[in-house]
Rosetta silent file (secondary structure, phi, psi, omega in degrees, C-alpha in Angstrom):
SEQUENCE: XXXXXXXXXXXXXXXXXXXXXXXXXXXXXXXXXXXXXXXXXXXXXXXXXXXXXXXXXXXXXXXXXXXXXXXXXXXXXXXXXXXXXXXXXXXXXXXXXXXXXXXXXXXXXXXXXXXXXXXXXXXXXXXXXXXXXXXXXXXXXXXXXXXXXXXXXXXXXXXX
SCORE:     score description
SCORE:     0.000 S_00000001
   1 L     0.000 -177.052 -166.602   16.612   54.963   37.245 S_00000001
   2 L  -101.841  119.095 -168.926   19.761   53.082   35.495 S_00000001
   3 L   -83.990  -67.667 -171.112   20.709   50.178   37.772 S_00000001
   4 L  -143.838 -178.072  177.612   23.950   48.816   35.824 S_00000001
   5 L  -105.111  149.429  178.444   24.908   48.021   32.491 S_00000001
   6 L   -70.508  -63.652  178.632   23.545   45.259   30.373 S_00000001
   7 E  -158.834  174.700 -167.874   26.076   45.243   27.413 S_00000001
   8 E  -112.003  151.506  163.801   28.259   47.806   25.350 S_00000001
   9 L  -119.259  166.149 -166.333   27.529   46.611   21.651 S_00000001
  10 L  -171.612  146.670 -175.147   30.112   47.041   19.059 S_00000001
  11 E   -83.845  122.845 -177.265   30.544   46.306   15.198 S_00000001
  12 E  -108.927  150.234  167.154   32.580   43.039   14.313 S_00000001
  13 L   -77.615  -31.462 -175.501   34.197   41.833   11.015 S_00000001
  14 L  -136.994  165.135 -173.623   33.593   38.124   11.557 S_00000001
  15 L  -116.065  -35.126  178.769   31.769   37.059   14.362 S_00000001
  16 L   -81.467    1.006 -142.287   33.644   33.773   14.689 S_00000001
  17 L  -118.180  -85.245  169.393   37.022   35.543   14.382 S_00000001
  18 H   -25.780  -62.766  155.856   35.567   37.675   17.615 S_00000001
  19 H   -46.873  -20.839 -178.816   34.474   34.471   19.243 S_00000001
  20 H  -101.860   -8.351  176.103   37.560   32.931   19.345 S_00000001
  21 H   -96.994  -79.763 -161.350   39.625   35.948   20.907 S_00000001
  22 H   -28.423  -59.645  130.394   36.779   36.647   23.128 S_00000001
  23 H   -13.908  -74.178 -162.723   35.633   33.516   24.372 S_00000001
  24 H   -79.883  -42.422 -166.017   38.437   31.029   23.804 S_00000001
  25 H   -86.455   14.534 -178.475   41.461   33.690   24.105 S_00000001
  26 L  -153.782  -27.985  162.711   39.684   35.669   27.357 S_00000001
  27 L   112.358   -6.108 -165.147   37.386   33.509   28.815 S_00000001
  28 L  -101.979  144.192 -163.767   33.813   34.933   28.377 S_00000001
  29 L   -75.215  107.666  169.659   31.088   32.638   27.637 S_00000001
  30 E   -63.048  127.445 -146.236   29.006   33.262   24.426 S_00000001
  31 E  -105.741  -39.813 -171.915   26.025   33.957   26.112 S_00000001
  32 E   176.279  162.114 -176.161   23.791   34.052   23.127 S_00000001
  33 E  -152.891  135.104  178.296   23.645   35.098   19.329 S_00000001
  34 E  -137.799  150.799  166.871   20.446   35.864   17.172 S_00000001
  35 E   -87.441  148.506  179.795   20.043   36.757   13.732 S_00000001
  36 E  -108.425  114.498 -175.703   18.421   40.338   12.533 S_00000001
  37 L  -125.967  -31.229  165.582   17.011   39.599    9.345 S_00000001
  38 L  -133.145  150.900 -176.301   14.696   42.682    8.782 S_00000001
  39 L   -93.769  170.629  170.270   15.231   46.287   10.582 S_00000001
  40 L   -45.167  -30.228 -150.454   12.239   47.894   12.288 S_00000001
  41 L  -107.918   -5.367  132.967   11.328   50.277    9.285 S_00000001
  42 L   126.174   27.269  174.351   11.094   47.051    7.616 S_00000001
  43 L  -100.201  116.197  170.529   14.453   46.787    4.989 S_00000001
  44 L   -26.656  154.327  164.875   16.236   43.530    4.628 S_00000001
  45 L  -161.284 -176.862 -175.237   19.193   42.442    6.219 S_00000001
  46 L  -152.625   91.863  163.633   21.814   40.130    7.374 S_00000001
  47 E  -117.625  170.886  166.156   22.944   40.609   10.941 S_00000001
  48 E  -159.826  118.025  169.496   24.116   38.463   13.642 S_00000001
  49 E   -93.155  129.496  138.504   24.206   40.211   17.642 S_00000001
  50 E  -126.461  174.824 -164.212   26.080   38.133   20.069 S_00000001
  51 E  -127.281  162.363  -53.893   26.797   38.495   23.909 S_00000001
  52 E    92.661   97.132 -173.912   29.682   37.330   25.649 S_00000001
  53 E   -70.684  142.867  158.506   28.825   37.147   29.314 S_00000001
  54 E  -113.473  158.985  178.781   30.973   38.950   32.058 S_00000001
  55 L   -24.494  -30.108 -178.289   30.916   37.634   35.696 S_00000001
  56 L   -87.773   17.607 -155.237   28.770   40.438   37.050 S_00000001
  57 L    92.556  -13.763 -167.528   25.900   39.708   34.539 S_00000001
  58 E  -116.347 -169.427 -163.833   26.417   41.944   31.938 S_00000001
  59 E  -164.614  145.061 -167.202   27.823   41.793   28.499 S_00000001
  60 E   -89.508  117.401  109.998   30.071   42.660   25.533 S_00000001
  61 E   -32.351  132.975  151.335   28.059   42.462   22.595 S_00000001
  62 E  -144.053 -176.206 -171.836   28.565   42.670   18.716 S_00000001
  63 E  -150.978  147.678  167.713   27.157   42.803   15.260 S_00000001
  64 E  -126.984  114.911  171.073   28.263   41.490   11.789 S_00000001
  65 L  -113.355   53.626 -160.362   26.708   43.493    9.622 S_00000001
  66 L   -53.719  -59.545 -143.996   28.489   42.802    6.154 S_00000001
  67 L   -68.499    7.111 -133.462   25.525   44.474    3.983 S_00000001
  68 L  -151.532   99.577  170.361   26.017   47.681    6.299 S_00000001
  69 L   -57.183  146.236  173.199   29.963   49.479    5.138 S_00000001
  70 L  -146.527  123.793  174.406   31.952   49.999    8.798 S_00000001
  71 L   -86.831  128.902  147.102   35.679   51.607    8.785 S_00000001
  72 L   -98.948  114.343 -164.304   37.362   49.196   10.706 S_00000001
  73 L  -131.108  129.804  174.538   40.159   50.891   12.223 S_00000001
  74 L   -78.013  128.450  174.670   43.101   49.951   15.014 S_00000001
  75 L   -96.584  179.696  167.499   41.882   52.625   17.491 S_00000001
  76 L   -79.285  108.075 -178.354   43.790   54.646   20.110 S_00000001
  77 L   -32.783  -50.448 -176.720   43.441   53.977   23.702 S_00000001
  78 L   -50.508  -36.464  151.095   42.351   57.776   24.089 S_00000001
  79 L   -62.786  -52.844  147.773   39.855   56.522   21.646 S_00000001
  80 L  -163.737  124.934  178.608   37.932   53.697   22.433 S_00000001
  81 E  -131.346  114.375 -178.710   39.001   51.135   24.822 S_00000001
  82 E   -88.316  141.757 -170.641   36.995   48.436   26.687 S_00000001
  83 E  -145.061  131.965 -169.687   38.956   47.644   30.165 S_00000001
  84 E  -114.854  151.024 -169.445   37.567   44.831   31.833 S_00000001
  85 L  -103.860  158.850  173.850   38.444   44.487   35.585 S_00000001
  86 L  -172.700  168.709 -165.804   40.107   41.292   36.854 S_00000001
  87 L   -93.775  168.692 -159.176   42.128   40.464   39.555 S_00000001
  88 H   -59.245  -32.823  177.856   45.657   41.224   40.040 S_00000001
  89 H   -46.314  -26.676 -151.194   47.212   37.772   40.006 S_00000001
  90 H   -81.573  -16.480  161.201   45.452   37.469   36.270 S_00000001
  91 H   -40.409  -57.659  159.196   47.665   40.120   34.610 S_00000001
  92 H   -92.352    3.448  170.295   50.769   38.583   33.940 S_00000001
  93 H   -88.624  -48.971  175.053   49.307   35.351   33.454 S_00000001
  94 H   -61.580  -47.510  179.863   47.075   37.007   30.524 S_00000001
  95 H   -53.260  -46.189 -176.657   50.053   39.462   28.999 S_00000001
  96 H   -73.009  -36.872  178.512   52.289   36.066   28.678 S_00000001
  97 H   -77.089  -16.861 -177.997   49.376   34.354   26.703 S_00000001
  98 H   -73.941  -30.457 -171.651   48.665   37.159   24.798 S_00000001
  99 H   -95.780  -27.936 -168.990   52.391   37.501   23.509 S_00000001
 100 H   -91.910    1.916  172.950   53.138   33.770   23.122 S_00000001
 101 H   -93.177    5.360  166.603   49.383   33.437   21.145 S_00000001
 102 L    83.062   11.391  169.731   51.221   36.478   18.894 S_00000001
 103 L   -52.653  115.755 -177.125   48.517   39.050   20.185 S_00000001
 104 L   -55.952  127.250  166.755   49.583   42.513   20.354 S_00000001
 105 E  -160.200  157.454 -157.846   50.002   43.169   24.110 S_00000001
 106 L  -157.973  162.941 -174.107   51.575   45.537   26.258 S_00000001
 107 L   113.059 -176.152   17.904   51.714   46.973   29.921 S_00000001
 108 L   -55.858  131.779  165.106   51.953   46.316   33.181 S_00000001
 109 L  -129.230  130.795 -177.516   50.909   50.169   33.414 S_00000001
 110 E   -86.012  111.448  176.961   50.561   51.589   36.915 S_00000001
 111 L  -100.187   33.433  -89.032   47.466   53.971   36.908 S_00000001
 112 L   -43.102    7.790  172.554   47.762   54.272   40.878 S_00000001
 113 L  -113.512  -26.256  152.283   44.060   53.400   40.876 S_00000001
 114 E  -138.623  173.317  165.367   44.566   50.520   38.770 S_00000001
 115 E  -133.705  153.052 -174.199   47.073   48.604   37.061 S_00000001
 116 L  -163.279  140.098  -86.482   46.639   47.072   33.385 S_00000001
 117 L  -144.564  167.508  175.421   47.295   45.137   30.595 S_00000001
 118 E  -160.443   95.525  163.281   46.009   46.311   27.030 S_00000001
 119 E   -87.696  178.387  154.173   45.559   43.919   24.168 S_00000001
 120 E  -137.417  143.042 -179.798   43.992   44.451   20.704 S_00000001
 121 E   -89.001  156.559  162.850   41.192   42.166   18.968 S_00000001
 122 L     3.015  -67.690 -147.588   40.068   41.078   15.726 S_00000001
 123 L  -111.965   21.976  130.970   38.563   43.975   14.539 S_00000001
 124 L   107.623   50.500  173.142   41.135   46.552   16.340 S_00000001
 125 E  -108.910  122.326  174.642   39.143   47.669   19.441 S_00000001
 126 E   -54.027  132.278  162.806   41.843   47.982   22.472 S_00000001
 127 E  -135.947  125.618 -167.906   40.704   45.837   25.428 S_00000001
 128 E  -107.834  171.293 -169.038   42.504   46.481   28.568 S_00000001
 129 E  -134.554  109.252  172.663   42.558   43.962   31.635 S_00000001
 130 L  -140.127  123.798 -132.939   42.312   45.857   34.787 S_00000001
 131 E  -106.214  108.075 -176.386   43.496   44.934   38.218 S_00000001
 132 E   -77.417  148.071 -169.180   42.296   47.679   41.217 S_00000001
 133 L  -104.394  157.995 -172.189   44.774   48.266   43.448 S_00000001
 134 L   -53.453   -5.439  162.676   44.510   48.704   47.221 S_00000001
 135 L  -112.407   32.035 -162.324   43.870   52.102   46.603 S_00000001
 136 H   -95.119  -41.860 -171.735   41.466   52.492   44.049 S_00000001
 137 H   -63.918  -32.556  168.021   38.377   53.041   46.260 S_00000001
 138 H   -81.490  -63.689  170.206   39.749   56.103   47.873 S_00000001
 139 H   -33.618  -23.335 -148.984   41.272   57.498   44.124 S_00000001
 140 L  -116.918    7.566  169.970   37.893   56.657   42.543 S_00000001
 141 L   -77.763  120.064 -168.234   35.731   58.679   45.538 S_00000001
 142 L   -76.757    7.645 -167.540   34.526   61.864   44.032 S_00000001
 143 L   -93.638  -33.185 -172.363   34.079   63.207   47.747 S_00000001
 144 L  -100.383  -28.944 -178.247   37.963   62.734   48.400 S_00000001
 145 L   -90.120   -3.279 -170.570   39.329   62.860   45.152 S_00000001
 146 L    44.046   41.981  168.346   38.013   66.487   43.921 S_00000001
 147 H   -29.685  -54.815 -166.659   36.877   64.815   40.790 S_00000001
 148 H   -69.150  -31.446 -164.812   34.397   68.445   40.084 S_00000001
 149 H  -104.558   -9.316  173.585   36.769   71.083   40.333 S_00000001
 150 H   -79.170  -46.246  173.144   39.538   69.313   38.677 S_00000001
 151 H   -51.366  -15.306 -141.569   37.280   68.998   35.434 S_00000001
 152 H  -115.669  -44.500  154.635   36.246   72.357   36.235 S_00000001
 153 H   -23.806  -71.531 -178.946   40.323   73.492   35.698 S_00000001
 154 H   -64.161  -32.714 -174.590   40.586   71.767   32.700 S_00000001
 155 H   -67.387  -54.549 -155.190   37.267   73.713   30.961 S_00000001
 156 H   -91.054    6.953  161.854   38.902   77.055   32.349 S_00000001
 157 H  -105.136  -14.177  154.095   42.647   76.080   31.052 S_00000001
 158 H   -55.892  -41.279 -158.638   40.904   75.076   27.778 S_00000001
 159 L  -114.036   37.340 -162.079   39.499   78.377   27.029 S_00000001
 160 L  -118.833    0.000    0.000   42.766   80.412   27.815 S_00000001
């Protein structure tokens, strides 16, 4: 069955342009990078995957695919957002480097289960920084929190 996750992959414009927020401006370790030079069905290319380790083992990925068109877009948190957990102290230490390195960044925002930070990288994917709060283990139990029937609300206030 699916123990954890390895990595999230994601499309980059530059890969060293990535490396340098990830890595230099966040802290995670380029873990590894390989080139893709033919796909399985056997058509040329020009890729480059790299990994960016996080503390538990796993890892943010990406690909530079220039021969491959991508809309590169600033998304919408409601759209895609990577939120990376870190501890609480690390928040306002991160927001102030992010605004004096001219990063867009914004919060503190209290989610009462967490609280968090939100920048956006290179290639306009939101990445939030998120701190759990002493009550996030009780908010995030689906036994206590009545995770099923509140989803179950929204489908039956949806179709009204």
């Amino acid at each position: 069955m699916i123990r954890k996750l390895h990595h999230n992959a994601y499309r980059c414009r530059d890969s060293e342009e990535t490396r340098r927020f990830y890595q230099d401006f966040l802290g995670l370790p380029l873990a590894e990078a390989f080139e893709i030079n033919e796909t399985k069905s056997g058509r040329k290319t020009s890729v480059l995957h790299s990994f960016y380790q996080l503390d538990d083992g796993s890892f943010l990925a990406f690909f530079e695919a220039p021969d491959m068109p991508f809309e590169f877009k600033e998304q919408h948190d409601f759209d895609l957002h990577i939120a990376l957990e870190v501890a609480p102290e690390v928040l306002p230490e991160m927001l102030a480097k992010g605004r004096a390195a001219g990063i867009e960044s914004r919060g503190i925002s209290d989610h009462k289960m967490v609280h968090s930070i939100y920048f956006r990288d290179p290639n306009g994917y939101v990445i939030e920084l998120a701190a759990k709060t002493p009550e996030h283990d009780r908010l995030m139990d689906a036994a206590l929190n009545g995770a099923r029937a509140k989803l179950e609300r929204w489908q039956q206030a949806k179709a009204h």
